[in-house]
N, C-alpha and C positions, 0 to 999 in steps of 0.2 A: 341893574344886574352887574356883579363884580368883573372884572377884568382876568381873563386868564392868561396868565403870562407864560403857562407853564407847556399850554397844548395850541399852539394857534389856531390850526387846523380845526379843531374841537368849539374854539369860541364860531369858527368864521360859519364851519355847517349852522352851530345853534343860532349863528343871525341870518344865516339864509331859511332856516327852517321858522324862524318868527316871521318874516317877510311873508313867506311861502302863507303861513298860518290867519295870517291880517286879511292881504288879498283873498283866502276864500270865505271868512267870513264879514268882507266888505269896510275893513277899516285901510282907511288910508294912511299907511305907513311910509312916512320919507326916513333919508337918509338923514344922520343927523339930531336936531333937533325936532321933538315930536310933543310938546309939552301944549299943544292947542288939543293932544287928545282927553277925553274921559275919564274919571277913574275905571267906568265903566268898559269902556274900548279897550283900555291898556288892560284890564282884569279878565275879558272876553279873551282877546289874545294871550295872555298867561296861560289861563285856565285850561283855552284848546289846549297846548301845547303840550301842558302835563297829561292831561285827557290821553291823546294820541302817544306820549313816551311812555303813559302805565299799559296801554294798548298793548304796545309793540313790544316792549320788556313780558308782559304777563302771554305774550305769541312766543316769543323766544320761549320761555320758562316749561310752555306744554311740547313744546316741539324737543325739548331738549338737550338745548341750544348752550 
């Protein structure tokens, strides 16, 4: 994942919410280096993540946000 120099605050939520995302569907995310995971795990984790930001973007969108 690219490095945002531009928002920190922005990079720091999306890595607390990738954390957030691992932990509930049971991958063990460290700090760091994570290169013992899956392509698998690491794509389960992505994938939630969009899953739940098209979620909550398309809540916003009816609510009319």
């Amino acid at each position: 994942m690219a490095k945002s120099k531009s928002n920190p605050q922005a990079r720091a939520a999306l890595d607390k919410f990738k954390y957030e995302v691992a932990n509930e569907i049971g991958v063990n995310l460290k700090q760091g280096y994570n290169g013992d995971l899956t392509s698998k795990q690491a794509g389960q984790i992505g994938g939630e993540m969009v899953k739940k930001l098209v979620a909550k973007a398309a809540n916003q969108m009816q609510q009319g946000q």
